[in-house]
Structures are given as C-alpha cells and as structure tokens.
C-alpha positions in Angstrom: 8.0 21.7 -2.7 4.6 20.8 -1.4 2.7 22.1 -4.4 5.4 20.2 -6.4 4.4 16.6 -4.3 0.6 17.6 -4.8 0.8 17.6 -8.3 3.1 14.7 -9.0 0.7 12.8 -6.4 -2.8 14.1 -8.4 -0.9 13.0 -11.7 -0.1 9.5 -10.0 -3.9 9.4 -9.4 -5.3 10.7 -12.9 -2.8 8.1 -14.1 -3.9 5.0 -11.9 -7.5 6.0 -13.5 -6.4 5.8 -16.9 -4.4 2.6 -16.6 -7.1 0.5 -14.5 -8.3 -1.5 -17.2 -11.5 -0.7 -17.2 -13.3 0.7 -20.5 -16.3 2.8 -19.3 -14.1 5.8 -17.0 -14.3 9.2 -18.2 -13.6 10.2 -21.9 -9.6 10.5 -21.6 -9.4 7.6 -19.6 -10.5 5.2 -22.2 -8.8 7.0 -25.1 -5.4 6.0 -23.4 -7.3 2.3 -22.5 -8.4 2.1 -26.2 -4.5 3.2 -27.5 -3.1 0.5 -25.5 -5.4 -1.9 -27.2 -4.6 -0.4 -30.7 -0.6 -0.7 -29.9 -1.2 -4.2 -28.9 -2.9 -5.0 -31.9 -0.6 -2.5 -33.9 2.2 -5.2 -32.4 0.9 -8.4 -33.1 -0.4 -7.4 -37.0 3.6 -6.6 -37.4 4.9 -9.6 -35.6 2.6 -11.5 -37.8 3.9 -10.0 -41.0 7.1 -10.3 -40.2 7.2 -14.0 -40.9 6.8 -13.8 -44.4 9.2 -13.0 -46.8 8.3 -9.1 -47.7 9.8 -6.4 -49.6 12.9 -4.1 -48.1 11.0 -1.4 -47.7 8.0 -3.0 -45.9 10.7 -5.0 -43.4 12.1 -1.4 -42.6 8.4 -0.1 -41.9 8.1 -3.0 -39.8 10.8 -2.3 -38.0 10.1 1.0 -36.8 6.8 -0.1 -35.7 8.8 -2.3 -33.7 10.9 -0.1 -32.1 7.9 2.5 -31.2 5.4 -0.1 -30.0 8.7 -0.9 -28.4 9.0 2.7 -26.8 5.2 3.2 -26.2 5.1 0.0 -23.9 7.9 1.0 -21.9 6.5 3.9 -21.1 3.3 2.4 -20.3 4.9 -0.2 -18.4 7.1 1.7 -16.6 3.7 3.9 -15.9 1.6 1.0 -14.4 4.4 -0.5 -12.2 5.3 3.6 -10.8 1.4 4.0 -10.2 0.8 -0.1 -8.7 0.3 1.4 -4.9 -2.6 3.6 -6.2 -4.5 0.7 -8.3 -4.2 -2.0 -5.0 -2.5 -0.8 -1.7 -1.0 -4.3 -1.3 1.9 -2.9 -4.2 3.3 -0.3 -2.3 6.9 0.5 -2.0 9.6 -1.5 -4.0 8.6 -4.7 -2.3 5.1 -3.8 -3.6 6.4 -2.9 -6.7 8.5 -6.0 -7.1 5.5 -8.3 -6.2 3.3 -6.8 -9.1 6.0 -7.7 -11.5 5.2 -11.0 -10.7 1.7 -10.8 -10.6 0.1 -12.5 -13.7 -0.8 -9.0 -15.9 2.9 -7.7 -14.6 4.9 -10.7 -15.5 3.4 -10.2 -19.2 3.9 -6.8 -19.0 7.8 -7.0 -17.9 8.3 -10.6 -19.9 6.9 -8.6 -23.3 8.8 -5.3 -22.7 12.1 -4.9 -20.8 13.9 -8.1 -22.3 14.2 -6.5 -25.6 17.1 -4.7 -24.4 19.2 -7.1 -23.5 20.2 -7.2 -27.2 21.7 -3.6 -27.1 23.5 -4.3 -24.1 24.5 -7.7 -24.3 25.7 -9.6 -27.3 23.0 -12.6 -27.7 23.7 -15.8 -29.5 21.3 -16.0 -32.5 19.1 -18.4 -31.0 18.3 -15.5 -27.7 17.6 -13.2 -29.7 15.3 -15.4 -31.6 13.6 -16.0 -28.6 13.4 -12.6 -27.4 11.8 -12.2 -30.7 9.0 -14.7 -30.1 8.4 -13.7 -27.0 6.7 -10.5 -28.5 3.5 -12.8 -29.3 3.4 -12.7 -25.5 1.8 -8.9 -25.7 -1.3 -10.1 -26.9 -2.4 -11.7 -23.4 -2.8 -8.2 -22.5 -5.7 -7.3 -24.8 -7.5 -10.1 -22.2 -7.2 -7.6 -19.5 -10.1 -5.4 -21.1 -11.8 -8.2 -22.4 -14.5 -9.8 -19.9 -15.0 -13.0 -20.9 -11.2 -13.3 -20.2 -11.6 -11.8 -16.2 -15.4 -14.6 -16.0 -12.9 -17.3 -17.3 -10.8 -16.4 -14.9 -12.8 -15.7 -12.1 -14.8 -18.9 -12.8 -11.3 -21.0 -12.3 -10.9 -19.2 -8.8 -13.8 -19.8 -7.7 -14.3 -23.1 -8.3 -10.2 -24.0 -7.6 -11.1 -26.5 -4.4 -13.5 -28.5 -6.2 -10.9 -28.9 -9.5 -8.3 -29.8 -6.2 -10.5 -32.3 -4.8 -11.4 -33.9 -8.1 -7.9 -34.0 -9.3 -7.0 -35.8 -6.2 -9.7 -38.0 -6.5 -8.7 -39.3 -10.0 -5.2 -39.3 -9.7 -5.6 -41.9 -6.2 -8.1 -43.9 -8.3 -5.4 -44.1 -11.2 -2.3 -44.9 -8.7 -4.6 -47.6 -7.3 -5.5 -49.1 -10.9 -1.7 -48.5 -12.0 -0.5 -50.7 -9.1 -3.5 -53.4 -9.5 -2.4 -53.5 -13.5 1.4 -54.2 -12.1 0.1 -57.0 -10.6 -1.8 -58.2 -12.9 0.7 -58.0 -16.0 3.8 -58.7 -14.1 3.7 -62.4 -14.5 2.6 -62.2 -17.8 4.9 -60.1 -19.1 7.8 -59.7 -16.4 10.2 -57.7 -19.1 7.4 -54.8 -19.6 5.9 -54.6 -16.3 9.4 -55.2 -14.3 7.9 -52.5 -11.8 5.2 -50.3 -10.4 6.7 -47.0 -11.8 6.0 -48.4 -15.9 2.1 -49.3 -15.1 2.0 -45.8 -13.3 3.6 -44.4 -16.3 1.6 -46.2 -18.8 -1.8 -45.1 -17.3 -1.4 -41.6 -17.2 -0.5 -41.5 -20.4 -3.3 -42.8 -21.5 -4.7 -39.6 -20.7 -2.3 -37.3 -22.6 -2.5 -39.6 -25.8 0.6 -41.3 -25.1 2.8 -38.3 -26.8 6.3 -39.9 -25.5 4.5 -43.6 -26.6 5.0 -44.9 -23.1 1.8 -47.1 -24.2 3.1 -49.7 -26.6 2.8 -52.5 -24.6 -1.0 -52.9 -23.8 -2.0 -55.4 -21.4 -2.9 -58.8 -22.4 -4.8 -60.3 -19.4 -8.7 -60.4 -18.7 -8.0 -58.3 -15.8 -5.2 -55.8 -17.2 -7.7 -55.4 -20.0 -10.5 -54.7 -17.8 -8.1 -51.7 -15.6 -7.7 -50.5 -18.8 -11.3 -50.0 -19.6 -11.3 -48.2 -16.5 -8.4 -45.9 -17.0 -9.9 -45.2 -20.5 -13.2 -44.0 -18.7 -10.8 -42.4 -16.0 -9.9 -40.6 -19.3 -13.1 -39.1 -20.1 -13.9 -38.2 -16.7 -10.5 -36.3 -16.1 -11.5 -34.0 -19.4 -15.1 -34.2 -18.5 -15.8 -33.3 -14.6 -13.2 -30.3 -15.0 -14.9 -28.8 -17.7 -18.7 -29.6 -15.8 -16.9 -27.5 -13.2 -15.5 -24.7 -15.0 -19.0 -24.6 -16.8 -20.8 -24.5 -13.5 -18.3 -21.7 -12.6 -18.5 -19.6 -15.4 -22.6 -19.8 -15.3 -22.0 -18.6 -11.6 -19.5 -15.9 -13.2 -22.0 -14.3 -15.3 -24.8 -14.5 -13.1 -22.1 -12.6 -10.3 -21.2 -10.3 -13.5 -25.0 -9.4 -13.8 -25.4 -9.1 -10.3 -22.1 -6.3 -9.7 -23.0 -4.4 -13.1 -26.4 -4.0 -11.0 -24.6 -3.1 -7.9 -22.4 -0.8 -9.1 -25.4 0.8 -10.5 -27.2 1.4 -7.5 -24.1 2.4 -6.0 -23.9 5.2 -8.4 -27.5 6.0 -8.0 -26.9 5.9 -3.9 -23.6 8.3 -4.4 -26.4 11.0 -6.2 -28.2 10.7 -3.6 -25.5 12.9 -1.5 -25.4 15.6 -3.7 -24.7 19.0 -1.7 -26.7 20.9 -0.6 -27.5 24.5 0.4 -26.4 25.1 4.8 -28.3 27.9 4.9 -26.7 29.5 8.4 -23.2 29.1 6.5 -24.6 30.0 2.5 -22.2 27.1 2.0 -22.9 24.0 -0.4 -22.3 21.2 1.6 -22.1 17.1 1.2 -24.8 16.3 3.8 -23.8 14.0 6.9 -26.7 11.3 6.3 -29.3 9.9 4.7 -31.7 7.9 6.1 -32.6 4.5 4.7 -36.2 6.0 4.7 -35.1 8.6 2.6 -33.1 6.8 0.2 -35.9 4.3 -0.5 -38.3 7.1 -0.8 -35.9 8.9 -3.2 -34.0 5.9 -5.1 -37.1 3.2 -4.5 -33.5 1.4 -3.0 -34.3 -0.9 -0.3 -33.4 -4.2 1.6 -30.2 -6.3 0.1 -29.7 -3.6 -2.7 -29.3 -1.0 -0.6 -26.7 -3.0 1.4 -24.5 -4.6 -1.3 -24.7 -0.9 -2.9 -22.9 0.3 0.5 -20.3 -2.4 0.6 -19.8 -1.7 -2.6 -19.2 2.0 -2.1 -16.4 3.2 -2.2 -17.0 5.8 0.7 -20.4 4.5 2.0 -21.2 3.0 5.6 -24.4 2.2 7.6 -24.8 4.0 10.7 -27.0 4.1 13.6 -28.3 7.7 14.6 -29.3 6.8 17.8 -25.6 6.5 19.0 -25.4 10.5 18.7 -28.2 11.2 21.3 -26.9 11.1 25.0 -27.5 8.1 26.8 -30.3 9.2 29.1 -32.7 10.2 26.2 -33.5 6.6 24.9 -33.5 7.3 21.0 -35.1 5.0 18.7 -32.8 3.1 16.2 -32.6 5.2 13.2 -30.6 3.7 10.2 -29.1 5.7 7.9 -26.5 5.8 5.4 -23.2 7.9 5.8 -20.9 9.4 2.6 -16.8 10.2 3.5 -14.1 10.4 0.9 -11.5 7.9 0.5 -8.3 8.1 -1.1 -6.1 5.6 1.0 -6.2 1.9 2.1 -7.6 3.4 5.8 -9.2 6.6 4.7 -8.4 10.1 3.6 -5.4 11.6 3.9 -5.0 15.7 2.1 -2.0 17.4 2.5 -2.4 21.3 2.2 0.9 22.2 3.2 -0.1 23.6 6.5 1.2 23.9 9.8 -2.3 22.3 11.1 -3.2 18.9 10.6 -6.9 17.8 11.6 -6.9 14.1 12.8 -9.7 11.9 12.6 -9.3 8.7 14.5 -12.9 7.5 15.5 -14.6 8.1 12.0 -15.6 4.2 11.4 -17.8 4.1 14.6 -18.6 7.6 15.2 -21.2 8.7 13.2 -21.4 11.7 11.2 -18.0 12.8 12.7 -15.6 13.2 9.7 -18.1 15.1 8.2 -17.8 18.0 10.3 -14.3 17.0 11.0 -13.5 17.2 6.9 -15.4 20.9 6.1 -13.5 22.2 9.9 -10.3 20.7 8.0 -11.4 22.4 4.6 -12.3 25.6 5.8 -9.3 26.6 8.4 -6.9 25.2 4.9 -5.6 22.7 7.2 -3.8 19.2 6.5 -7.0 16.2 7.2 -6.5 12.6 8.0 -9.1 10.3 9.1 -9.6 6.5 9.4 -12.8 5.5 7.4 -12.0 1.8 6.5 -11.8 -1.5 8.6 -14.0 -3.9 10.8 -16.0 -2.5 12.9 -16.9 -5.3 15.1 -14.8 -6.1 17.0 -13.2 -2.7 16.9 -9.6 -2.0 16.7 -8.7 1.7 17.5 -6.8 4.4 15.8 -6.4 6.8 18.9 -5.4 4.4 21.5 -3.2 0.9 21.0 0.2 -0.2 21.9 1.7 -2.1 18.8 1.9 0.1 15.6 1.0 -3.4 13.6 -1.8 -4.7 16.1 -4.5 -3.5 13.0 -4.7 -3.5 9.0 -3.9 0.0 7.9 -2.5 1.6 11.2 1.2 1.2 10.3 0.5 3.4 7.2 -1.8 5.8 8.4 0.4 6.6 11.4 3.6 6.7 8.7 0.8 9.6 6.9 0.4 11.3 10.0 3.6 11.3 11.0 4.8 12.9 7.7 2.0 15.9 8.3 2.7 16.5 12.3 6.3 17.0 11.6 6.6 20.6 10.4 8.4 23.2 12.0 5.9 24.5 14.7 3.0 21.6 14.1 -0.3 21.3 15.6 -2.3 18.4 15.7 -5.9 18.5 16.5 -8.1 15.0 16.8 -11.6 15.5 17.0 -14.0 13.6 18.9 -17.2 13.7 20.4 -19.0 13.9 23.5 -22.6 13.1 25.3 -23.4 10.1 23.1 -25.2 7.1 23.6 -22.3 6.0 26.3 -22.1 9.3 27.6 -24.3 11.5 29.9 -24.8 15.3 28.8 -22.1 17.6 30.2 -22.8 21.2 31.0 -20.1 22.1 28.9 -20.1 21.8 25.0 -16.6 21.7 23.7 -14.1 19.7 26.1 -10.3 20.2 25.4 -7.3 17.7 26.2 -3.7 17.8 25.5 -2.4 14.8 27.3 -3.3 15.2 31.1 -5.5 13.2 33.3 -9.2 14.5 34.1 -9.6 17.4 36.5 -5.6 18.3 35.5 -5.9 22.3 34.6 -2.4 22.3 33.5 -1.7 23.9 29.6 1.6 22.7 29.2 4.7 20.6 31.0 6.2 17.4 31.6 3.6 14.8 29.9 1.3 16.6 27.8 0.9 16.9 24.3 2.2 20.8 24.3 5.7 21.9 23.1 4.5 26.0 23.2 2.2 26.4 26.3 1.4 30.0 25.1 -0.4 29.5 22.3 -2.2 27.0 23.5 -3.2 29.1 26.2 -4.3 32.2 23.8 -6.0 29.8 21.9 -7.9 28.3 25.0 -9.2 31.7 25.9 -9.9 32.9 22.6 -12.7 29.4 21.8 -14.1 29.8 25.3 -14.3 33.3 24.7 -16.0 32.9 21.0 -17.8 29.8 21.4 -19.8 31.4 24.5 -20.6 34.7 22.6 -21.6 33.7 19.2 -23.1 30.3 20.0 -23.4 30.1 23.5 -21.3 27.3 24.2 -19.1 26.7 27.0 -15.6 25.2 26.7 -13.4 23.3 29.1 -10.5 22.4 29.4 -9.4 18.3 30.9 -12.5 18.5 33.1 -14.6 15.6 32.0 -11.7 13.7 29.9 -8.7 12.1 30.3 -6.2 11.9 27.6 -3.0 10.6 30.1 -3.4 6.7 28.9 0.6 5.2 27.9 -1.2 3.9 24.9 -2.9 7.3 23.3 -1.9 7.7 19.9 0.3 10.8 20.4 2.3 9.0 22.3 3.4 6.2 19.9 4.0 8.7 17.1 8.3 9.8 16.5 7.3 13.3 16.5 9.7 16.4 16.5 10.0 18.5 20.2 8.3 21.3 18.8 5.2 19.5 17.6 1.6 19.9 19.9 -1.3 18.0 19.8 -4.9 19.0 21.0 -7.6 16.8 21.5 -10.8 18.4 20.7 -14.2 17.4 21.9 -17.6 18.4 20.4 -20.7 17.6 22.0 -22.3 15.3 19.2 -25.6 17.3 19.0 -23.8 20.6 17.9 -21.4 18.2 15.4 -24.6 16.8 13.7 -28.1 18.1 14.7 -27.4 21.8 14.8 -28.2 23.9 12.8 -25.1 26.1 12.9 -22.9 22.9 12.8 -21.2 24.3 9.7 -20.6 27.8 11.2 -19.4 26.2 14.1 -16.8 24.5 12.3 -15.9 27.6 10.5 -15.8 29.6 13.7 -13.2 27.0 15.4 -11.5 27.1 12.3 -10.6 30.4 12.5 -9.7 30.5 16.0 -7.1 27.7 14.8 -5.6 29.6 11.7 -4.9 32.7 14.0 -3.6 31.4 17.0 -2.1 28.3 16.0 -1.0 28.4 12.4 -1.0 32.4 12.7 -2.5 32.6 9.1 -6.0 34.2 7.6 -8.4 31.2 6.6 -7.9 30.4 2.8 -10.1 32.0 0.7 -12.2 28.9 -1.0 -15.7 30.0 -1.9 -15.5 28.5 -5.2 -15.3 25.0 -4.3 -17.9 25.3 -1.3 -20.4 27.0 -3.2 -20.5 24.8 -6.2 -23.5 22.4 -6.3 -21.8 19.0 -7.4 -22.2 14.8 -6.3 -20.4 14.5 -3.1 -16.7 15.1 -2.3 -15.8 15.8 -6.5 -14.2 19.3 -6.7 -12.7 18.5 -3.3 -8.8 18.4 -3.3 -8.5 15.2 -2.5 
C-alpha cells in the first residue's frame, strides 16, 4: 500500500512537471507542453472551419476532431486540477482545488472543457447549445500560457495596478466635477435636456466610449458648456493616453525583470553545480556536501555580490548561512559565509516516506546550519521516513519543535499533518535531531545527548510524561549508542543530562499520536555533525544502531544511489 502511494505520488510529481507551462523542462516534458499547444491549435483550425458551408464528409471529419480534442482536454484538465497542490501549495485539498478553477488559466480551462456535456445530459434549447458551441473559441486563451509576451503583458498590468487605480480615480473625479459644472451651465439653457445632474454625467462619459448608446445628441450650446466640453474631449485622450504611458512603462520594466530572472535562474543553475557530490572518503560514499563558501563559489563560479544572492533566493533549495554559529561559544570564530544546498519537495521542506517504522525529524533546519545534511544521509542510510523544515523567515524565528498553536506559523499546520501521518504506525519511533555546543552553547564533555521528554538531570527511560510508550527498547538502544559511539569513535553519550525536553509546548506534545508511538530527541555535538571527518560514518553508525533496536530491521541496501556522482539531491527518492 505504501509502494502503491509512492508511485501514485512520484506520477503526481512527473505530472505537475509536465503540465507547468513552461517550455524548456526536460525532453518529455515539453513534448506533452508542445501537444497541448498542437490540440489547441488542432481546435481552433476546426472551430474555424466549421463556419463555412463544407462537404458531408469534411463536417464528419470535423466532428470527430471535435469530440477527441474534446476527450484529450478533459483528460488534461482533469490532470492539471488533480496535480494543482503540487504546481502552488496554496491549491491543496478541494477548497484548493475549487479555488484554481477559478483562477484565470482554470476558469478557461473548466469554461472551454466540462460545459460540453451538458448537451448529453441535459436537453439544451438551440440557442445553449449554440453558445456552448462558441464558447470553444475560448481554448485559444490557453496557447497565452506558453507564450511570454502574454505572462510580461500581464505582469506589466500587475505591477503597475495602483498607479492605473490612482489615475482612474483621478479622471473619473475631474469628469464628475465637469459633468456637474456642465449641468449648471446647460440647465437654463436647455432645462428639457439637462433636467438633472445624472444626463450631464451620462453625457460625458460617453464621450469617451464614442457615444455607442448616442447618449450625446444634445451637445451643449453655451460658451461655457462648450468650453467643459473641450475639456472632457482632452479628458478623452488622456483616459486612453496615461493608461497606455503606464502599461508601456510597465511592460519596459517587464522585460528588463524578464532579462534579469532568465539571468538569475541561470546562475542559479550554475550555483546548484556547484554542489555536485563528492567522494567522503572515511564512508567511500558520494555525498552532496554541507557547504560552500561564498569564497569558494566566487573562486569557482566567478559568482559574487547581488548575483550570488538573488541566485539563492531564487533557489529552490539554497540558503545563506553563517559557519561561525557551529563553533561553541567560547572559541570566538570569525564570520564565515557560506552557502547551504537541502532538497525541497513541500511548501515547508522535505517530507520522504519509505514506509518505515522510523521517521527522522528535522525541526531546526532553517537556522541550524549544516544540520539536515547529516540529518537527510542518517535518514537515507538507516531507510527511514525524513521530514525537515527548510522554508520560512528566519528573522524573527518561528519554531517547528516548540509552539503552542498548530496555526501560529506558515507551513506548520501541514507539516505537523505530514508528520503525523509518518509517526503513526504500529510501533513508531520518532527521532528529532539537533545539535549541541554551538555558538550559544558551551562545549559539553559528552558528544551525543539524548531526551525523550524529561526535565535535565531526570535519568528516567520511560513513564508518566515522556515521550516513550516501550521503555525497553529504548533502553537497549541507549546502551547499545553509548556502547558504539565510545568504541568506534570515542564519543560519549548521555542521556537528559545537559537538556531538557519537559516544556508543555515541545512539539511531541501537540502531535494526536497513537499510545504506542516514542519519540527521541537526539543531540549531536555540531563539530562531529559538520567538521568531522567521520561525520558520514557517524551517521551511518547511529543508523544502524536505530534499524536494529528500534525498527528491528538490517539497514537497506542502497549503494547505487550513494555512490553515483550526480548534481545534488537528483537520484534521491524524493
């Protein structure tokens, strides 16, 4: 059943790839992009046709082109509004769902599709089903979708919306003032026309339509009507021309912007190479590497300043760090900038779900630096679950491990609906890591501090308030990380010494888990999580230690992914 969610969910993503509008994805991708645009055009050409008198046979052929440009959209449609969630978060679930139909690329695709089958199941007056018909021409305003100039148009309007407000305003108070001064003008003159304020009104703003309902056939005849009218008739111009000068301006803006992203999106393809994996020696392991300093990537990419900073906002899955937060507090490190790479395939984060009894929670990514790194491969090794929060601000910063309102922060109410989903398993185990001895921190003399929901100094393993539903294996599995850590890499583990995990507001204890479920929280000193050199065995080595005496499983065999040499997180099951 989990494999069977896997694939539906990696088709749901391969799908939101091919249907995201954009022509320049991978090979497949745009063949179905460039299909779409063929059946549109395929569409209009027999919609167009169809209007003249043809031959029998011909009407028949354009019938069944009908009837499969018909089919091929609903399919499509019915495609793009099942995948909406993946494409912009802000469409999930059937409210989602519903509020993409009404989006301005949804209503066209609904308005030009669906109604046609109203005529099989209802029967339509003639004049409907005309208009059912007609409403076919509507397809083509998809084709704009791929077409830029279409999206700068657009994008021009957008951006340039308060200053078309404010110079709509202006002109139509200047025109309600001349309207009224007109009434006043003409009313004495010519009481049967001008009988009230509501014609003059009417009469000037139809001087800027052209008069189409001929509102206008009683001019004024006095110096001063004559002389408002003058003015309305500039008015005229200027309601055409200041628009368009704004629009213009906009849409100059809008390709300079264009210019601007296509270069951004190149350096952040050229930054993303710059994270290709590389060889952990200790481990023989091909691994995406926790950092790059700025340093390096100008030396590398000759990236620096503004570039390099628009080419991280625009990531996705890029973020500034500073390294001197991962050296205790006492040592005084320099500021050393740097640029961190973490994979992203939800509106907080990353969320993989492997089916396993473990799940590996990441709550701290966004400040910690260089965390979900080791957090992802100690995740990707032991085969277990992995959630993390990568995305949100950082300043002033919300938390994902401790808060009291589910809603307090963007993202939360999801990720802890994710987490919940992966925690409750028959016999689950949840292990957050953290760190230890940063920049807030003094050094400890132990290395690896555990915490399953007591206050500091509590030596309890299970009982009333902790995180612990099976106190035995938590205990083996206490003994056996002290006992490994210390002979292999000489690194000494406690358990609630230094830490506290008792606050009313930890995350564990907002989550509706099941009474069988345990959580861990799992401590690494920061210097073996990023600076050592055995970071990734270490990983490997807690990893194991989890699969046995937690998940009571062998660790996965998955060599082939970890020793491929690729860009980043691709070949990842993500």
């Amino acid at each position: 059943m989990t494999r069977l969610r896997e694939r539906i969910e990696k088709l749901k993503q391969n799908l939101a790839r091919a249907l995201d509008d954009n022509l320049h994805t991978r090979q497949w991708h745009n063949l179905v992009d460039y299909l779409i645009v063929f059946m549109i055009l395929l569409s209009t050409v027999e919609i167009f046709i169809s209007t003249f008198d043809v031959d029998p046979w011909l009407r028949k052929v354009l019938l069944w082109i009908d009837l499969g440009t018909l089919a091929f959209f609903t399919v499509e449609v019915s495609l793009r509004i099942w995948v909406a969630p993946l494409i912009n978060p802000k469409y999930k679930g059937f409210r989602g769902r519903l509020r993409y139909c009404f989006s301005f690329y949804g209503a066209i695709d609904v308005l030009s599709t669906f109604p046609f089958y109203f005529q099989w199941i209802f029967p339509l007056p003639v004049a409907a089903f005309k208009i059912l018909r007609t409403a076919r021409v509507v397809r083509l305003f998809r084709i704009s979708r791929y077409m830029k100039s279409f999206r700068l148009l657009s994008d021009s309007i957008a951006a340039k919306r308060h200053e078309l407000l404010i110079s709509m305003q202006f002109l139509i108070i200047i025109t309600v003032i001349l309207s009224l001064l007109l009434f006043f003008a003409e009313h004495e003159v010519q009481p049967d026309v001008y009988d009230n304020g509501f014609v003059s009104v009417i009469w000037a703003f139809a001087q800027y339509i052209g008069d189409p309902g001929e509102f206008a056939g009683t001019p004024p005849v006095t110096f001063v009507g004559r002389v408002i009218a003058c003015v309305v008739g500039l008015l005229g111009i200027a309601i055409v021309a200041v628009p368009a000068g704004i629009i213009g301006a906009g849409f100059t803006e809008a390709i300079e912007d264009d210019k601007k992203s296509s270069a951004v999106r190149e350096d952040a393809a050229r930054l993303r190479n710059a994270f290709e994996r590389k060889l952990d020696r200790p481990s023989g392991y091909q691994t995406v590497p926790p950092f790059r300093t700025v340093a390096d990537i100008t030396t590398r990419l000759n990236m620096k300043g503004d570039n390099l900073s628009e080419a991280v906002d625009y990531g996705p899955g890029f973020r500034l760090v500073n390294l001197a937060s991962t050296i205790p507090a006492n040592q005084m490190a320099p500021d050393r900038i740097a640029v961190e790479h973490f994979p992203v395939n939800r509106s907080y984060g990353c969320c993989i779900d492997r089916g396993s009894k473990v799940t590996v929670i990441a709550p701290s990514n966004m400040v910690d630096a260089c965390v979900g790194n080791f957090a992802f491969y100690l995740a990707m090794i032991g085969g277990f679950n992995y959630i993390s929060r990568e995305k949100g601000e950082r300043a002033p910063y919300k938390s994902f491990y401790s808060f009291s309102d589910r809603d307090s922060v963007e993202g939360l109410s999801d990720y802890l609906s994710d987490l919940e989903g992966l925690l409750n398993r028959p016999g689950g185990w949840g292990v957050t890591v953290l760190v230890a001895s940063g920049a807030q921190e003094p050094e400890y003399p132990t290395q690896i501090h555990l915490g399953v929901g007591g206050p500091k100094g509590d030596s309890r393993m299970s009982g009333e308030g902790l995180f612990i539903a099976d106190g035995k294996k938590y205990t083996r599995f206490y003994a056996d990380l002290s006992a490994e850590m210390e002979k292999d890499f000489g690194l000494k583990t406690d358990h609630q010494l230094y830490h506290t995990t008792a606050s009313p507001s930890h995350f564990v204890r907002q989550l509706n888990l099941n009474p069988d479920v345990s959580n861990i929280v799992l401590r690494v000193e920061w210097h073996k999580i990023l600076w050592d050199s055995r970071r990734i065995l270490i990983a490997k080595a807690i990893a194991s230690v989890i699969a046995r005496d937690l998940a009571e499983a062998p660790l996965p065999s998955i060599d082939s992914p970890l020793r491929s040499k690729q860009i980043g997180f691709d070949g990842y099951d993500i």
